[in-house]
N, C-alpha and C positions, 0 to 999 in steps of 0.2 A: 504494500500500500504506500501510494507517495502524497505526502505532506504537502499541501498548498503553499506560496507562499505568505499568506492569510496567518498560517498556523505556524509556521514557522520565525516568523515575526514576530509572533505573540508570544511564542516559548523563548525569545530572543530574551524579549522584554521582559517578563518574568522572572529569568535567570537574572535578567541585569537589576531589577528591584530588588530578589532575593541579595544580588550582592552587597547594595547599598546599605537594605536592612538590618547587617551584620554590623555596620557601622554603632561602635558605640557613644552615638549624638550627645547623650548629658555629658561624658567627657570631651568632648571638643564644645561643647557648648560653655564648658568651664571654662579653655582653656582660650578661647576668642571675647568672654566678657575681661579677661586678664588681658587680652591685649587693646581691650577699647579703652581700660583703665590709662594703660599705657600710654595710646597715643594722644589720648586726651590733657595727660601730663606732662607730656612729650613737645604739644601745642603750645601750651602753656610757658614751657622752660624754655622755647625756642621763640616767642615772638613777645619779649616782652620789650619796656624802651629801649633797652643796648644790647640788642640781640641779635641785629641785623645780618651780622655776621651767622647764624646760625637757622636762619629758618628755612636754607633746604632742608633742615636736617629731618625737619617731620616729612615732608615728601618723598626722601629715599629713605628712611623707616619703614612707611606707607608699602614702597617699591618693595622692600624687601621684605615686609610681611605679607606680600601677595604669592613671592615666590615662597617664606616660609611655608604657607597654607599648602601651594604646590607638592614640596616635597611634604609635608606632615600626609597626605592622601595618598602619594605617589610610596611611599615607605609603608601605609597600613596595606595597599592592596599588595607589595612584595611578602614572603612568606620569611619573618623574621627566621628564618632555622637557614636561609640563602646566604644572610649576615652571618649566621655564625660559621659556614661552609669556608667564607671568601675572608674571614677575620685575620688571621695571618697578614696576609698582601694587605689589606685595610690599613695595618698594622703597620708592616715595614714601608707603606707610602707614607704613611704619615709620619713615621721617624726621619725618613729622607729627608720631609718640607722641614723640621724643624732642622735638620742639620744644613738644611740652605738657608734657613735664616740665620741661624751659627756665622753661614761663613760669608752672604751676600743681603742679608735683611734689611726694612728699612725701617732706620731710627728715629724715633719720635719721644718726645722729653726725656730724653737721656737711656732709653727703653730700646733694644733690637726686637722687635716682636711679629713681622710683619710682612710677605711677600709681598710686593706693588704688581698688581694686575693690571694698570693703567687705571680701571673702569673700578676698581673693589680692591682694596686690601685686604689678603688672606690673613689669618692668623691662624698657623695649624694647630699653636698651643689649646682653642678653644676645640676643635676639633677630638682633638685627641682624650678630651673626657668623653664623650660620646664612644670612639673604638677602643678607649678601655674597657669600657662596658661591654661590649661586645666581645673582644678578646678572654675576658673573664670570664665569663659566662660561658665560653666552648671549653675554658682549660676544666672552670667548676664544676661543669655537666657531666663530665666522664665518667666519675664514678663519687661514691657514698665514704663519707668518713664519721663514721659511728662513735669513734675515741676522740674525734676532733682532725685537724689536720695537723701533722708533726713538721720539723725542720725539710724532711726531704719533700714533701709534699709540699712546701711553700716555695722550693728554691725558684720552681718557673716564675710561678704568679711574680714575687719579689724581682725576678730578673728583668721580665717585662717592665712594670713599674718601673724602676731603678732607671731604666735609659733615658723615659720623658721627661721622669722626673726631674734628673741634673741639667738635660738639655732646657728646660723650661726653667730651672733658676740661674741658671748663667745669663738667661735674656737681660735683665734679669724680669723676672713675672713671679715672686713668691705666691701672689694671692692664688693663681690659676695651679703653680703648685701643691700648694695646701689641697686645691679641689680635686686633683688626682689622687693625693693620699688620704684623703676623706672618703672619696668613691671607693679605691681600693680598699682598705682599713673596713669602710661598712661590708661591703661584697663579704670581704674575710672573713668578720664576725659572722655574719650570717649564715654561711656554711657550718663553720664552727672553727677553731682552734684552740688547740688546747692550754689551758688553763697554766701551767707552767712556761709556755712559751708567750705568751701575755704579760705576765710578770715579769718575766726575764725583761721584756722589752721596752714595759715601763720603767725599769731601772736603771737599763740603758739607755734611756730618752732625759732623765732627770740625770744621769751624768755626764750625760753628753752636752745639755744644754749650754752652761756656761762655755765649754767648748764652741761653741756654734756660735753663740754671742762675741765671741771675741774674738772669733775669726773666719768666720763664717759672712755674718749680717756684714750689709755695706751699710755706714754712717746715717744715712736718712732712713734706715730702715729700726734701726736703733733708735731713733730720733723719734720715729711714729708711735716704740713701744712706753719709750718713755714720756712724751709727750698724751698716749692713754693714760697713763698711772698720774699723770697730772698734767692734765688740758692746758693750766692758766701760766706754764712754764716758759712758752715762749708765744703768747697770746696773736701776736701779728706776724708768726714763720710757722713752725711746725706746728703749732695749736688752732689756727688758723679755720682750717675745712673742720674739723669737730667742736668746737665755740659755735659757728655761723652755723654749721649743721642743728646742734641741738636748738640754736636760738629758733630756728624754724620750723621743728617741730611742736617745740612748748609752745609757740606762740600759735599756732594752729587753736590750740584749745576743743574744744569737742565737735563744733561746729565748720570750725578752719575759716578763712578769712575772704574766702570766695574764689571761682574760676580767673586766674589771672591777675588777682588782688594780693599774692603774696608777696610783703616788700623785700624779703631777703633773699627769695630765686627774679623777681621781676627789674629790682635794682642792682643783681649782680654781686649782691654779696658772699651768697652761696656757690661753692665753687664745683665744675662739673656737676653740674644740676641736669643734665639732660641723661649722663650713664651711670655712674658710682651714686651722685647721691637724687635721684628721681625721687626715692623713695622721700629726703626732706619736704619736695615739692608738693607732692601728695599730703602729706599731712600738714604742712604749712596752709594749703590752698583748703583744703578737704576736711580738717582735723581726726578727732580720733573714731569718727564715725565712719570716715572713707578710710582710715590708715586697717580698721577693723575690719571692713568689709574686705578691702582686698587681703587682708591676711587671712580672711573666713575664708575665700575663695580659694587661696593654696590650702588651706589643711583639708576642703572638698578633696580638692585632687592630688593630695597622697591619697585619703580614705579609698576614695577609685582606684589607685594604684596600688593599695593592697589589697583590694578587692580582684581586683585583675590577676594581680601574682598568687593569690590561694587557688584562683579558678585556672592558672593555667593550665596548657596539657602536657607539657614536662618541664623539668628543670633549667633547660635553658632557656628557655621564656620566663620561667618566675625569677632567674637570676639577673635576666636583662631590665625586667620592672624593677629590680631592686636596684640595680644600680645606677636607671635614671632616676626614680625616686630619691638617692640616696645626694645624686648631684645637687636635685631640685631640693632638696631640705636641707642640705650646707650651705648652698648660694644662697637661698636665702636668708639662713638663721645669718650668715656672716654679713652679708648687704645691709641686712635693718638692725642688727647689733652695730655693727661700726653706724653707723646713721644717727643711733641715738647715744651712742655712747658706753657702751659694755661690750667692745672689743677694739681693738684697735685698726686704723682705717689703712686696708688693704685694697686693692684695686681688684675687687670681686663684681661684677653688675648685677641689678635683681633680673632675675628670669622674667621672658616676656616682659617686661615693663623699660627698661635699661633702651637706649638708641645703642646699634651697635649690630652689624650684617654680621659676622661668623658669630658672635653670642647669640644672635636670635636666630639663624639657623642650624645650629648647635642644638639647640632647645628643644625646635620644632621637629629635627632629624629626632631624637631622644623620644619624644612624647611620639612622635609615630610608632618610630618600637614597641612603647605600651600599645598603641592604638591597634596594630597589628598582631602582638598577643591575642590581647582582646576578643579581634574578629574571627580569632579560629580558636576561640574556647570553646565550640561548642559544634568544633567539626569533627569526623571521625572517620 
């Protein structure tokens, strides 16, 4: 019997609704009111009176949350287990880009961080927490560690890590480092490790510290820790960005001070108000009603995200949600800790909200992954 093409259409059309279906809409529906927040603050930080210099910047944000959007749909409909197939080569391309910025990068405030594409600056440093996640997640999936995992069991994971690692503090980029050792560090508890080997390395981290401090950290970097431990030290140099910071959040008050109305991002007192410190903007403009809401909005979408990792349908899916989850819950706890003042201010951006094309593509590649989990929890 042959099929009209009537009926054939129709079963076209169905398959492709059935596909859509699979889409899990209240997680992108989270994760698009996060980025209206954004550009709405983004408007804001960019067109106030001495801003002139800045107000493409909401335009090509705009541009590149359209391509975000692209790849976040373009990633749900690839079969994340593709990722973890091809994570290797992911892997050693993205080592490459960072050792070209090593040797040929372009530097910006004192910072090597950055290939020049003419049209876009790469940064593979931000890159590269996304295919850790992925590279984790094929080494973690292999097999069950019931006692935890031991010294020999950790040497890969560790060896991985270890290369971006140094390569990404030489830039120098500590903040984007911390967020590979945060993402790895969560991955690794999550699995398990054992219980002695944990202690061991928090011994060796508290004596290694003063070591690192004193020969390690470069001068400004020092400067920022001690300048947390006391803001009012050098009030117009290094105390600077977290003074004007905090002035602009306190002064928000519950209500905030209105769309555009905030005098210390609109007069320019507030420094990087458009990526590191949005978040002041936001709660200066918005108070602690809007500062709430969007913080309501991320802790929806972890709860999604671990809701997505209990349902998936193996391990390396529920490893790959954990480990964007785990990006997305560091970048932010560090973004609006240094913002208000209970950590020290590292060059972290808030996710989704932050101006910045490999951050916000970074993010969007990441929450596909979950998105793509997701749509095949319930295939078989």
């Amino acid at each position: 019997m042959r099929l009209g093409p009537e009926l054939l259409n129709a079963g076209l059309n169905v398959e492709e609704r059935n596909r859509f279906s699979r889409l899990d809409l209240n997680f992108a529906f989270v994760i698009l009111a996060l980025n209206l927040i954004g550009l709405i603050n983004l408007y804001s930080a960019t067109h106030g009176a001495f801003s002139k210099d800045k107000m493409d910047l909401f335009w090509m944000q705009l541009a590149w949350l359209s391509v975000g959007w692209s790849v976040f749909l373009a990633v749900t409909m690839i079969d994340y287990k593709f990722f973890v197939r091809i994570a290797y080569i992911l892997y050693g391309l993205n080592i490459g880009a960072l050792v070209f910025v090593e040797l040929f990068g372009k530097t910006s405030l004192g910072a090597t961080r950055w290939i020049d594409l003419g049209f876009f600056r790469y940064q593979p440093s931000e890159t590269m927490k996304g295919i850790m996640v992925i590279v984790l997640a094929k080494i973690l999936s292999t097999r069950t560690y019931p006692k935890g995992m031991g010294l020999a069991e950790l040497a890969l994971p560790a060896a991985l890590f270890f290369v971006p690692f140094v390569l990404v503090v030489k830039q120098p980029d500590l903040g984007t480092a911390m967020m590979l050792l945060a993402i790895t560090g969560s991955m690794l508890i999550f699995v398990g490790v054992r219980k002695g080997i944990l202690i061991f390395t928090a011994i060796v981290a508290v004596v290694a510290a003063p070591i690192v401090w004193n020969f390690a950290l470069r001068d400004y970097q020092k400067n920022r820790v001690l300048t947390f431990l006391s803001p009012g030290r050098d009030p117009r140099g290094t105390g600077y960005n977290s003074i004007q910071s905090k002035i602009a959040v306190g002064s928000g008050k519950v209500l905030g001070k209105g769309f555009r109305k905030g005098t210390q991002s609109q007069l320019e007192f507030l420094p990087e108000r458009h990526t590191d410190f949005i978040f002041s903007v936001l709660s200066e403009e918005h108070g602690f009603i809007g500062s709430a809401t969007t913080l309501g909005l991320f802790v929806i979408l972890y709860l999604m995200a671990v809701r997505i990792a209990i349902s998936a349908r193996d391990k390396a899916g529920a490893l790959m949600v954990v480990g964007v989850f785990s990006y997305l819950f560091w970048a932010v706890f560090v973004n609006m800790g240094m913002v208000i003042g209970i950590l020290p201010i590292v060059g972290v951006p808030l996710p989704l909200l932050s101006y910045g094309g490999s951050s916000l593509l970074t993010t969007m590649t990441g929450l596909g992954l979950i998105s793509s989990v997701a749509y095949r929890r319930y295939l078989f």
